[in-house]
C-alpha positions as CSV (number, residue, x, y, z in Angstrom):
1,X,22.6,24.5,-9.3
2,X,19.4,24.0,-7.0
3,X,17.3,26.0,-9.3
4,X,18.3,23.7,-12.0
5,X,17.7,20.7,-10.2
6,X,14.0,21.9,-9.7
7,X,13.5,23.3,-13.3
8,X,14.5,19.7,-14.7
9,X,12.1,18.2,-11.6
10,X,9.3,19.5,-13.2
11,X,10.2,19.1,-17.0
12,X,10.1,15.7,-16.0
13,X,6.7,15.8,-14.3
14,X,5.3,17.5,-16.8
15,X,6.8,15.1,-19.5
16,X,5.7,11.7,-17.4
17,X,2.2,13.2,-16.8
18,X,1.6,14.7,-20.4
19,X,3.2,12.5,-22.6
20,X,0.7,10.6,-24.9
21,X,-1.8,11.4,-22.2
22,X,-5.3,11.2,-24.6
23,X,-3.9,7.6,-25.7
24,X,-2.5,5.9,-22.2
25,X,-4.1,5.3,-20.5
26,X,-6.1,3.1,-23.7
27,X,-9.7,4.5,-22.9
28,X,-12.0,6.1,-21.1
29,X,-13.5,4.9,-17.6
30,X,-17.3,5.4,-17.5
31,X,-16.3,8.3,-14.2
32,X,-14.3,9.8,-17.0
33,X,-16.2,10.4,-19.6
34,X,-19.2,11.2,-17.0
35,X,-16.7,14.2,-15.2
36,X,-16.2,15.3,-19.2
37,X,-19.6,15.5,-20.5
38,X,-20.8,16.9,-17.0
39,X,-18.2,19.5,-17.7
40,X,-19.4,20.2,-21.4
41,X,-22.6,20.3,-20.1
42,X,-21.9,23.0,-17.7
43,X,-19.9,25.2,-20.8
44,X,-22.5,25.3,-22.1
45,X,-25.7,26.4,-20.3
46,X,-24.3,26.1,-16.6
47,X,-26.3,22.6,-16.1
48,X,-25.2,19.5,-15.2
49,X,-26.6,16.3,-17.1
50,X,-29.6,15.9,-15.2
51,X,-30.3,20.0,-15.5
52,X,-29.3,21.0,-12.0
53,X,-28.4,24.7,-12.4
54,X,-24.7,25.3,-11.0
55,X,-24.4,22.5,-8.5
56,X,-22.0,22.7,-5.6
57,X,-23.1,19.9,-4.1
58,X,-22.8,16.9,-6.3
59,X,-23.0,15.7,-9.6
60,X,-26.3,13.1,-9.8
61,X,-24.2,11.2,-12.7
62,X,-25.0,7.2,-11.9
63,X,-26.3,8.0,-8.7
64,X,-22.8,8.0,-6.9
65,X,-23.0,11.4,-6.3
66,X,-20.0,13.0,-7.6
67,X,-18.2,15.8,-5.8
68,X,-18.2,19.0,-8.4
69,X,-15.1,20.2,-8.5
70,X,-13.2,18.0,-11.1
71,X,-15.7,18.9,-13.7
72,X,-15.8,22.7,-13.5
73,X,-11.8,22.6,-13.6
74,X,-12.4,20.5,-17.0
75,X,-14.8,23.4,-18.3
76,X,-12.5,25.3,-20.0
77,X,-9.8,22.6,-20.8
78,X,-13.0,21.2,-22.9
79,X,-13.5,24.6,-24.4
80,X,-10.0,25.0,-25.4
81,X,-9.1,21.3,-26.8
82,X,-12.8,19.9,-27.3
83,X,-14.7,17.3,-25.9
84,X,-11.7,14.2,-25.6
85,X,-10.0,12.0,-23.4
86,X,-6.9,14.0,-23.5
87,X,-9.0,17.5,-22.4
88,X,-11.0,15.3,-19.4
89,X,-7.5,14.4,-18.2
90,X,-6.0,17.4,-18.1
91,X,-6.5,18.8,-15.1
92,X,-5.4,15.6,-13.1
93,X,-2.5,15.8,-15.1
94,X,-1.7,19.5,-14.7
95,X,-2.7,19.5,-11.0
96,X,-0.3,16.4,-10.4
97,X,2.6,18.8,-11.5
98,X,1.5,21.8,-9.6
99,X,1.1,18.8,-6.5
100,X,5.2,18.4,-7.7
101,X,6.0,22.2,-7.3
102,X,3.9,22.6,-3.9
103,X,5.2,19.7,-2.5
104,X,9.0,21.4,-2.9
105,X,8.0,24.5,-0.6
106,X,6.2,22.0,1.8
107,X,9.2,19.7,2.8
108,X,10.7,23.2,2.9
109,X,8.7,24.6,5.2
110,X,8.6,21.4,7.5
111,X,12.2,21.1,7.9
112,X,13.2,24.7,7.8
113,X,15.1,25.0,11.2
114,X,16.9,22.0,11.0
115,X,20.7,21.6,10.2
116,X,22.8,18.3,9.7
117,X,26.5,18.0,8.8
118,X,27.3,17.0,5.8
119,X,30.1,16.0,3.5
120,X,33.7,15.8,4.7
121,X,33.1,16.5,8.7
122,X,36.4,17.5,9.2
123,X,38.6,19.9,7.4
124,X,42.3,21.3,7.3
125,X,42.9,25.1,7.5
126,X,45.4,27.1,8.1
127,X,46.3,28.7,11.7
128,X,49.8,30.7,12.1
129,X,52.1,27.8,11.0
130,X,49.6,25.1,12.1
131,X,46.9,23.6,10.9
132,X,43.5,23.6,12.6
133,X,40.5,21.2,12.0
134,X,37.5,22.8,11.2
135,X,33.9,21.9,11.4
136,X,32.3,22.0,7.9
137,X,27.9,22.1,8.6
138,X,25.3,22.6,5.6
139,X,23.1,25.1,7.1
140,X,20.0,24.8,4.9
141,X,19.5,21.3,4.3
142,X,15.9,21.3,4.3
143,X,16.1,22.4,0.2
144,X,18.3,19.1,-0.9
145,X,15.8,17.0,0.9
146,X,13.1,19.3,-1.0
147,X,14.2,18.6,-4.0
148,X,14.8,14.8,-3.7
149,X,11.4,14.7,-2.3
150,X,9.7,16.5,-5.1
151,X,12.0,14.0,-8.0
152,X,10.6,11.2,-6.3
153,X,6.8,12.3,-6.5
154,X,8.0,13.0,-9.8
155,X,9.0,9.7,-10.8
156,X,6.2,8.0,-8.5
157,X,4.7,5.0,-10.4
158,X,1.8,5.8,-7.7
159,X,1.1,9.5,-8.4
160,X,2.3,9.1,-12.6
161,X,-0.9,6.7,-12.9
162,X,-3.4,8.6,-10.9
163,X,-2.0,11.7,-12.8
164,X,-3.0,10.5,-15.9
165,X,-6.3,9.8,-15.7
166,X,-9.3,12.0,-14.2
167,X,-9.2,10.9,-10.6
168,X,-10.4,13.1,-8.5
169,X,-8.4,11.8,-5.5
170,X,-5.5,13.3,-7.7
171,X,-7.0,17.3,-7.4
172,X,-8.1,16.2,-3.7
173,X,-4.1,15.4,-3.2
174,X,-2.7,18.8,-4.7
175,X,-5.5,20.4,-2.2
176,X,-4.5,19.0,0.8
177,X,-0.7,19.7,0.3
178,X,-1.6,22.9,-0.4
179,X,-3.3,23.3,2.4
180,X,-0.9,21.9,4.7
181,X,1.7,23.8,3.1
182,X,-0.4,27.1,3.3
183,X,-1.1,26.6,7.4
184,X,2.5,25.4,8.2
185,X,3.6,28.6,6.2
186,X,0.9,31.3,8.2
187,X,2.2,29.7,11.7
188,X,5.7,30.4,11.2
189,X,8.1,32.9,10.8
190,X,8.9,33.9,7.1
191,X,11.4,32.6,5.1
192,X,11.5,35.5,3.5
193,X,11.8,39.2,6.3
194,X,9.2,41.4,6.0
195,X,6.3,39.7,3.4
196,X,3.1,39.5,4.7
197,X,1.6,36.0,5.6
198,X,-2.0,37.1,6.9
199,X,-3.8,35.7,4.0
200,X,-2.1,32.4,4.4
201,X,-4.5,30.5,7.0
202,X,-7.3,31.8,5.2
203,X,-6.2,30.4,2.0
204,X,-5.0,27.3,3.8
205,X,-8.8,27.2,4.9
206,X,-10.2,27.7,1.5
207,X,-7.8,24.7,0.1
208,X,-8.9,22.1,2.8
209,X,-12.4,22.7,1.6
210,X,-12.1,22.7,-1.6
211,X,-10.4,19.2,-1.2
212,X,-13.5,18.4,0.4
213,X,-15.6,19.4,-2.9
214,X,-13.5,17.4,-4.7
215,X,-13.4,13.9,-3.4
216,X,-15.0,11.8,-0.8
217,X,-12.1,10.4,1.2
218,X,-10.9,14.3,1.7
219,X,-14.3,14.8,3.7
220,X,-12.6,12.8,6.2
221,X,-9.0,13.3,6.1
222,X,-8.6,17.1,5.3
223,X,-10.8,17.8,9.1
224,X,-8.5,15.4,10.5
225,X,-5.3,17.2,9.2
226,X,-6.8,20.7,9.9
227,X,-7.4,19.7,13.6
228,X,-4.0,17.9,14.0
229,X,-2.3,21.1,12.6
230,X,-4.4,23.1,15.1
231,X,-3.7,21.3,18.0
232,X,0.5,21.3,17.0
233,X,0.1,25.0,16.6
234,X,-1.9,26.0,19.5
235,X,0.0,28.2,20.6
236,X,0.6,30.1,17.4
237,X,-3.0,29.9,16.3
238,X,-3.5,32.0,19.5
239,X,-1.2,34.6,18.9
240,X,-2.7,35.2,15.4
241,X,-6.3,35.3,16.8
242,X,-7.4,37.2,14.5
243,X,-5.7,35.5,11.1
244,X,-7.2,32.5,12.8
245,X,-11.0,33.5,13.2
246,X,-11.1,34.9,9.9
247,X,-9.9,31.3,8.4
248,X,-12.3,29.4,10.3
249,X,-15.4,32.1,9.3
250,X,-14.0,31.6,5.7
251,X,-13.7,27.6,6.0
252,X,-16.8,28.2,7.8
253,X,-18.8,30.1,5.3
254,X,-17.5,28.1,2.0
255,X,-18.2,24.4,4.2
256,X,-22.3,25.3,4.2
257,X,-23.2,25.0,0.7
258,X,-22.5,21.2,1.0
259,X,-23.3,20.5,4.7
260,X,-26.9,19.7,4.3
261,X,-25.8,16.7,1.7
262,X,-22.8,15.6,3.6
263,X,-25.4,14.5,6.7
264,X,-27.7,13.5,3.7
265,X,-29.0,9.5,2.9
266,X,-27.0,10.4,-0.8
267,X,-24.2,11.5,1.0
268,X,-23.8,7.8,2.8
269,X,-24.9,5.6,0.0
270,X,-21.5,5.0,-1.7
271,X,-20.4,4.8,2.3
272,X,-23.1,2.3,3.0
273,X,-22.3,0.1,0.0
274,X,-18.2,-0.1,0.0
275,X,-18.0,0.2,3.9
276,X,-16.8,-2.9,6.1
277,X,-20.0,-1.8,8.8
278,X,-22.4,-3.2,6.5
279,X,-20.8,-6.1,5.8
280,X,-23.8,-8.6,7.6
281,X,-21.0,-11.6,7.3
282,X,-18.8,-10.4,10.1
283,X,-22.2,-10.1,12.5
284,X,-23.3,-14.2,11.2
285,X,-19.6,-15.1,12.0
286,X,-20.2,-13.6,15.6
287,X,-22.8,-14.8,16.3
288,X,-21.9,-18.3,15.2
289,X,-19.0,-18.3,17.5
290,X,-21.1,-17.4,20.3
291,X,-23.2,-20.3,19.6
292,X,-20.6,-22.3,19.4
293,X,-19.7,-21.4,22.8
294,X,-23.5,-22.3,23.9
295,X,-24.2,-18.5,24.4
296,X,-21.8,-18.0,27.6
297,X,-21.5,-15.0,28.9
298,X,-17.9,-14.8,28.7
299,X,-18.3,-15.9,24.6
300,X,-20.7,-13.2,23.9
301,X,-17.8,-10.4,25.3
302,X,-14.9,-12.0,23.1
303,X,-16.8,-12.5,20.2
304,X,-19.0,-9.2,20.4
305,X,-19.7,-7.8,16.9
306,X,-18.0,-4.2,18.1
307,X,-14.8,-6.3,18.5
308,X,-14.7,-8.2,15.3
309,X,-15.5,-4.9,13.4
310,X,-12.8,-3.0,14.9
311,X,-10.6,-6.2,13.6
312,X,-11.7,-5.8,10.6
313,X,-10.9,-1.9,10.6
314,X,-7.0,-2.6,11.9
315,X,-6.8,-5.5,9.2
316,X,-7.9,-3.5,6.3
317,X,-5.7,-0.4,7.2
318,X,-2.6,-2.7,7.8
319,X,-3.4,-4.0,4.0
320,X,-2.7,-0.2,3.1
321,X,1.3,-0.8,4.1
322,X,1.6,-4.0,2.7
323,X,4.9,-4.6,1.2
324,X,3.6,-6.1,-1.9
325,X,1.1,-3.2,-2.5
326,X,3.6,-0.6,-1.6
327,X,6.4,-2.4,-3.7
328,X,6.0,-5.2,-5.5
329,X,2.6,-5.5,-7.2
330,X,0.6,-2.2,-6.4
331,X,-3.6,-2.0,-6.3
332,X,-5.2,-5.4,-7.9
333,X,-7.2,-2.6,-9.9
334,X,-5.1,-2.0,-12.8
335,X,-6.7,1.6,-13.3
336,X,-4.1,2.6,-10.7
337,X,-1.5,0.4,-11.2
338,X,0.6,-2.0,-14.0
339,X,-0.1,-5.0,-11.6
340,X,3.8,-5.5,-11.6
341,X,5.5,-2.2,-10.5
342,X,4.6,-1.4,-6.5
343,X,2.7,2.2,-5.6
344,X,6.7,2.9,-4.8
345,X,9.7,1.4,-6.4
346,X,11.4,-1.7,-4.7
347,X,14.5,0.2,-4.2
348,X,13.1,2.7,-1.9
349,X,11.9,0.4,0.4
350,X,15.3,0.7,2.8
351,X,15.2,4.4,2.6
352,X,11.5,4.2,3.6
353,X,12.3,2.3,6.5
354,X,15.6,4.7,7.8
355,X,13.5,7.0,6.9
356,X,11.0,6.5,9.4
357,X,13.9,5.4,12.5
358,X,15.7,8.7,11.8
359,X,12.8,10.8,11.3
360,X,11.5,9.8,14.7
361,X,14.8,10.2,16.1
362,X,15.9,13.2,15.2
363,X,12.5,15.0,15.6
364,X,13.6,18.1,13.0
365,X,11.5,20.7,12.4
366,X,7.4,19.9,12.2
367,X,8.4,16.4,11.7
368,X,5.2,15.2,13.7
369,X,3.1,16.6,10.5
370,X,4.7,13.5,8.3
371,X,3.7,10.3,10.5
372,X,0.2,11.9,11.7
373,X,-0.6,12.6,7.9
374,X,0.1,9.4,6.8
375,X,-1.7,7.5,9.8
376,X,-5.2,9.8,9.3
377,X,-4.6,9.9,5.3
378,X,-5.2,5.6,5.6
379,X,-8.4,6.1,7.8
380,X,-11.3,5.9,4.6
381,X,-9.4,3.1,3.1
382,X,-9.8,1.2,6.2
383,X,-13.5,1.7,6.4
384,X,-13.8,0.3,2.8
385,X,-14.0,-3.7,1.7
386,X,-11.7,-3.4,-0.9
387,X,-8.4,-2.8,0.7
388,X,-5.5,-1.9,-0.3
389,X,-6.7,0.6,-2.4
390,X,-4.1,3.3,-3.8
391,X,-6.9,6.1,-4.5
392,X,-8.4,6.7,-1.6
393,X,-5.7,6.6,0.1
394,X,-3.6,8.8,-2.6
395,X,-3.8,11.5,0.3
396,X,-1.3,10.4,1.8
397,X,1.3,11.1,-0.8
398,X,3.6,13.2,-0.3
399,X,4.6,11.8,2.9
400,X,6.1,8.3,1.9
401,X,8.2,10.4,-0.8
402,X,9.6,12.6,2.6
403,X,10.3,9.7,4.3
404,X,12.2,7.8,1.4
405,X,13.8,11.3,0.8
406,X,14.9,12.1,4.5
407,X,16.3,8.2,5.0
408,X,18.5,8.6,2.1
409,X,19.4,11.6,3.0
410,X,20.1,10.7,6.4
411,X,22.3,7.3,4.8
412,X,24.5,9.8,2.5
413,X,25.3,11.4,5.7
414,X,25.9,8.4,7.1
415,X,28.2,6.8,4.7
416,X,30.1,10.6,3.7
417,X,33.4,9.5,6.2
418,X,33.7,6.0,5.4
419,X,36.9,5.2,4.3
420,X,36.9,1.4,3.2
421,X,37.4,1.0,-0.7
422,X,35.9,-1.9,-2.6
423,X,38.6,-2.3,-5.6
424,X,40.1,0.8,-4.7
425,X,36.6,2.8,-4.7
426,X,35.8,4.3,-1.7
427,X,32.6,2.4,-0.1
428,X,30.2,5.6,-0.1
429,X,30.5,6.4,-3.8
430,X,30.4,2.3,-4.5
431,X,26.8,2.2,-2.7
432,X,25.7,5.2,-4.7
433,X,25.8,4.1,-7.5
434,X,24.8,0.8,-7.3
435,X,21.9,2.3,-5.7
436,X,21.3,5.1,-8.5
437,X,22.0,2.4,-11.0
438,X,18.8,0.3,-9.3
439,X,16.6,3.8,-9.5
440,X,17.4,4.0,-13.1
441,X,16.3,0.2,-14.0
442,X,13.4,0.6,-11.6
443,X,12.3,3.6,-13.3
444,X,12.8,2.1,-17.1
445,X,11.4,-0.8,-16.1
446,X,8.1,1.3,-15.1
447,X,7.9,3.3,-18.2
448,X,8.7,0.3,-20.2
449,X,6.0,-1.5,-19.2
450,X,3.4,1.4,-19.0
451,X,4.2,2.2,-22.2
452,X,4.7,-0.9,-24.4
453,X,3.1,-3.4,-22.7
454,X,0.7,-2.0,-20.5
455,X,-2.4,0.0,-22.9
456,X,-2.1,-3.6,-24.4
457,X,-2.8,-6.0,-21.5
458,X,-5.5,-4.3,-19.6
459,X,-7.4,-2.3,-22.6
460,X,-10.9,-4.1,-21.6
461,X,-10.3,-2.8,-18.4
462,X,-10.6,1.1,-19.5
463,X,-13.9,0.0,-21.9
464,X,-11.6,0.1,-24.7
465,X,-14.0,-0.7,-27.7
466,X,-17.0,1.5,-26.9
467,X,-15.6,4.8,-28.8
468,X,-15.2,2.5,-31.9
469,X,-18.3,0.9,-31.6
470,X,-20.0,4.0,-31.3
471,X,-17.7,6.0,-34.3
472,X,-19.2,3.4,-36.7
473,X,-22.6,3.4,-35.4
474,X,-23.0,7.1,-35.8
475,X,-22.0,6.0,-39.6
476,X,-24.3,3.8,-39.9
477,X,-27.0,5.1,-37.8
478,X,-29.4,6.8,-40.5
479,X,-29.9,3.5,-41.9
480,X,-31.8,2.2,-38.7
481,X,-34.6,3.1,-36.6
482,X,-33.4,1.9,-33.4
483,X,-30.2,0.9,-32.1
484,X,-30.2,-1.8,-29.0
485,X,-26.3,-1.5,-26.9
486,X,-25.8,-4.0,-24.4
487,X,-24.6,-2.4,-20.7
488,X,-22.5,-5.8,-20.1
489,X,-19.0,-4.0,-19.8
490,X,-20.4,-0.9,-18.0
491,X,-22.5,2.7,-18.1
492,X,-22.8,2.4,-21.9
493,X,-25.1,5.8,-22.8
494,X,-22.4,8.3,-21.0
495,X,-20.4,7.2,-24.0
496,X,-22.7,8.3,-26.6
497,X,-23.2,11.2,-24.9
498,X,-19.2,11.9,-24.8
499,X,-18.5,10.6,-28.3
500,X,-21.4,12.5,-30.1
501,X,-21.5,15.5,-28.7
502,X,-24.7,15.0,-27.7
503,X,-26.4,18.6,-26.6
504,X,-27.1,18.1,-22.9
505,X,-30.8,19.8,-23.7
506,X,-31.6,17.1,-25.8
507,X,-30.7,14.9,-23.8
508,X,-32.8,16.0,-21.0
509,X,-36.0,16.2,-23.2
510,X,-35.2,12.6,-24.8
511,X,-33.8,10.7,-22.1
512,X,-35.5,7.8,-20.4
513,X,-34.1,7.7,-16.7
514,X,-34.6,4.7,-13.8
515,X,-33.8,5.9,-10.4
516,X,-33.5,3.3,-7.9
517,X,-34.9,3.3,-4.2
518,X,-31.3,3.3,-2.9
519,X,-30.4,6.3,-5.5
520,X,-28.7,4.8,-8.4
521,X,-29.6,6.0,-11.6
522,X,-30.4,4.2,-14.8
523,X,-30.2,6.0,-18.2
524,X,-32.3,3.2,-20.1
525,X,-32.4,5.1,-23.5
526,X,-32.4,8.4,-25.2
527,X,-33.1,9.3,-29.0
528,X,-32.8,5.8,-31.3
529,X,-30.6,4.5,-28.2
530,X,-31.3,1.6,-26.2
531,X,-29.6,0.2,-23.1
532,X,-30.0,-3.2,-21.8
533,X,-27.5,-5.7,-19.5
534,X,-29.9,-8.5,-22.0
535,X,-30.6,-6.8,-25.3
536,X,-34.1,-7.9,-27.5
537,X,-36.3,-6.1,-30.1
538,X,-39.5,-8.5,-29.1
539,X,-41.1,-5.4,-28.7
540,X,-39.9,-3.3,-31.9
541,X,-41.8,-5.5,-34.2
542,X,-41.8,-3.8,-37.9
543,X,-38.6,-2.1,-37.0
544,X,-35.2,-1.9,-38.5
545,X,-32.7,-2.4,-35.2
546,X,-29.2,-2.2,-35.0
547,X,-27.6,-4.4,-32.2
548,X,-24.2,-4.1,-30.2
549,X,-23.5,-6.5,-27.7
550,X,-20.6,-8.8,-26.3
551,X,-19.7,-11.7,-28.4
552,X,-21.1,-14.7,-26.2
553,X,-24.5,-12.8,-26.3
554,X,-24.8,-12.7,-30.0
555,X,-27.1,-15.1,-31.8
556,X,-26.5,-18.0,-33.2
557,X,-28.3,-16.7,-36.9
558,X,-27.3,-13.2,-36.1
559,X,-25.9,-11.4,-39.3
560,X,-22.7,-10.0,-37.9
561,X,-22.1,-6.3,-39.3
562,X,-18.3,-5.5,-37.7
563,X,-16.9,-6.7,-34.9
564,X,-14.2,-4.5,-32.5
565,X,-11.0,-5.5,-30.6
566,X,-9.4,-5.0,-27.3
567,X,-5.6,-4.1,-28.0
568,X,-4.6,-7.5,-27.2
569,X,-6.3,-8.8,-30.2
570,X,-9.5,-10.3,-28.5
571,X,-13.0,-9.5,-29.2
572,X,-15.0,-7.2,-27.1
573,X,-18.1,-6.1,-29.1
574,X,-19.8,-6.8,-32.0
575,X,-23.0,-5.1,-34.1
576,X,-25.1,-7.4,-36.0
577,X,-28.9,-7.8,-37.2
578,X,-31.3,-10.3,-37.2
């Protein structure tokens, strides 16, 4: 019956991450279509846009400095379906399952000693001509709570939406369970007597980096976890000396290509511009204070600037466990959520919360690895201005799933030898279904609204418009000699690079490229293309010119050629000539 369970577990996270997956989400993000053509790019003559040769470092892309990873899994995705939205989401989608499946043999493996009773406590046998209570105990428990666990990651609002587009926090998250997984496994006895389990710190090793190759809040959290699992399992680490120096020589050996960037000034740009320690207001509101207080000694400890940042780092990772994040609302970005569904559904809010009193409690198995994961998995969301934020903190994951999973786990047992009946049903089954029944309308009313309502609603914020805009452009384009697109919604020329095909050689001959001081890059124009936030042909006198911009840009005498909708109807973009 277990294996069941699981088979149907993942038919349904393949389904929920699969289904209609290169039209919903609506669009491409400009990161998505930049990971895709930096993967065709690589296919085809092992360079990225900008003509670095096999980069392990970073993709240049807008001067963000992408981590690598994400596009050389899309390589051959690309290769196989083409160059489309649903092939650039495919391995977020197919690495959100496989997080599914790991995450089965993880809760496993964390709560493999552990028993509980369950059921009927007591039961009747037979003894001569007696009867004799007997003691009825589930002695591996740890696979029920493995499969809840992995149906809820399943069914996670949070993980569905960063599944289904190419985040990649999403491959950073299967890495990091993996690796978890992988250590927890190579410390402790085997499940199975007699298989080997050398290899499985140094592969725990080699998935902790490659989470670090693959997105930029792992560079913090997967050391964190690594030394947390090191310190829990001293003692084992010491025994296996020699399983554990070859992990660190391999972790070692595969960290160095990066190292140099990661203590880089392109390393700590995106830091230094998202980051709460470069926020000058909190040092003027200091300061002020202490001037208030006519620069007393006293004044100048109380309101010192290392205080009021530290604040501002508890306040901002405090917003990450929000109730109305976590359950009613989700992230205000509506990339990562439907703005009225939480990161977790409403009815698992309880469970979280018994959850976390039992867990502490009972202290079963490695249970120290859940709360310390999800504590050090908040830490780069805390750092950042824009808090809560469900993607870099989608590290955490799958810990709040164990926790709602172990709580209800723990209130089954609870309830199993109650004996009150509500119109002659006994209580336990009656609050079982009513709370099943709220799990099914939670769900529907998720998949409802992704579905029908959501693609819809928030279009214009996935830069719905541009592969229309661009599809007729490319019909028309013969008939001009330059074309003029405004960058007003966003990273217009990685589209036309995406959309057309464009051969990355080309590109690098014809492209005309800004980079800034700080390190962000500027593709002002390649072939006929122009890119402008304020479009004009003053200077393309004698020309014929094509323009696309929004529709409160557009001229007054403009002669409007087409204009293109969001899916809600409204105008985003429209091509004219003067």
């Amino acid at each position: 019956m277990g294996k069941i369970f699981f088979l149907f577990v993942i038919i349904i996270a393949v389904f929920l991450r699969f289904y209609q997956l290169g039209v919903n989400p609506p669009s491409l993000s400009w990161d998505e279509a930049a990971l895709g053509y930096n993967a065709y790019s690589l296919g085809l003559d092992g360079k990225d846009e900008f003509g670095r040769f096999l980069p392990l470092d970073y993709l240049e892309s807008f001067g963000d400095f992408k981590p690598p990873v994400y596009a050389y899994l899309d390589i051959i995705p690309i290769k196989i379906f083409g160059l489309n939205e649903f092939a650039v989401r495919f391995p977020s989608a197919l690495f959100g399952v496989l997080t599914v499946l790991v995450t089965y043999f993880l809760v496993r493996r964390i709560f493999r000693d552990s028993k509980w009773e369950m059921g009927s406590a007591n039961m009747d046998r037979e003894v001569g001509n007696g009867k004799e209570k007997s003691h009825f105990s589930l002695q591996f428990p740890a696979s029920h709570i493995s499969l809840l666990t992995s149906f809820l990651l399943a069914i996670s609002p949070w993980h569905i939406n960063l599944s289904r587009a190419a985040f990649e926090a999403n491959i950073a998250t299967f890495f990091i369970v993996t690796g978890v997984w992988l250590f927890s496994t190579g410390v402790q006895k085997s499940l199975v007597p007699g298989s080997n389990k050398k290899w499985f710190l140094v592969l725990s090793a080699v998935s902790f980096v490659l989470s670090i190759y693959t997105f930029n809040s792992a560079r913090i959290v997967a050391p964190i976890l690594v030394l947390m699992l090191s310190i829990g399992f001293r003692n084992k680490l010491i025994k296996n000396r020699k399983e554990t120096l070859l992990a660190f020589l391999v972790g070692a050996l595969m960290i160095l290509p990066i190292l140099r960037f990661l203590t880089s000034d392109q390393a700590s740009l995106r830091f230094r511009e998202v980051n709460i320690f470069s926020d000058i207001s909190v040092i003027e509101r200091t300061n002020q204070e202490i001037a208030n207080d006519n620069n007393t000694w006293w004044s100048k400890i109380l309101h010192n600037r290392r205080f009021a940042y530290s604040t501002e780092f508890l306040k901002h990772y405090f917003d990450n466990l929000n109730p109305d994040f976590l359950f009613i609302k989700g992230d205000g970005n509506p990339k990562f959520s439907t703005q009225d569904v939480g990161q977790m559904y409403i009815w698992e809010a309880p469970f979280l919360i018994v959850g976390i009193l039992f867990l502490i409690k009972n202290r079963q198995g490695v249970w120290w690895i859940i709360p310390l994961w999800l504590l050090a998995g908040i830490i780069p969301a805390a750092t950042a201005r824009e808090t809560p934020h469900a993607l870099r903190i989608e590290g955490v994951l799958p810990t709040f799933q164990i926790l709602v999973a172990y709580g209800l786990f723990q209130f089954l047992n609870k309830i199993s030898n109650i004996k009150y009946q509500i119109l002659n049903i006994r209580i336990k089954y009656f609050i079982f279904t009513i709370s099943f029944l709220f799990l099914i309308f939670n769900f529907l009313y998720y998949i409802h609204g992704y579905y029908a309502h959501y693609p819809k609603q928030y279009s214009g914020e996935w830069q719905y418009g541009y592969k229309d805009a661009i599809s007729y452009i490319k019909s028309v384009e013969k008939n001009y000699d330059r074309i003029y697109f405004t960058e007003a919604l966003g990273r217009p020329y990685v589209y036309f690079l995406f959309y057309t095909n464009y051969s990355p050689e080309e590109f690098r001959k014809s492209s005309i490229v800004e980079r800034e001081v700080l390190g962000f890059v500027h593709v002002n124009g390649f072939d006929k293309y122009r890119f402008a936030k304020n479009i004009t042909g003053d200077n393309e006198s004698g020309r014929k010119i094509l323009y696309i911009d929004v529709p409160n840009s557009v001229p007054i005498n403009a002669n409007i050629q087409k204009e293109f909708y969001l899916l809600n109807g409204e105008k985003v973009l429209a091509a004219y000539i003067l």
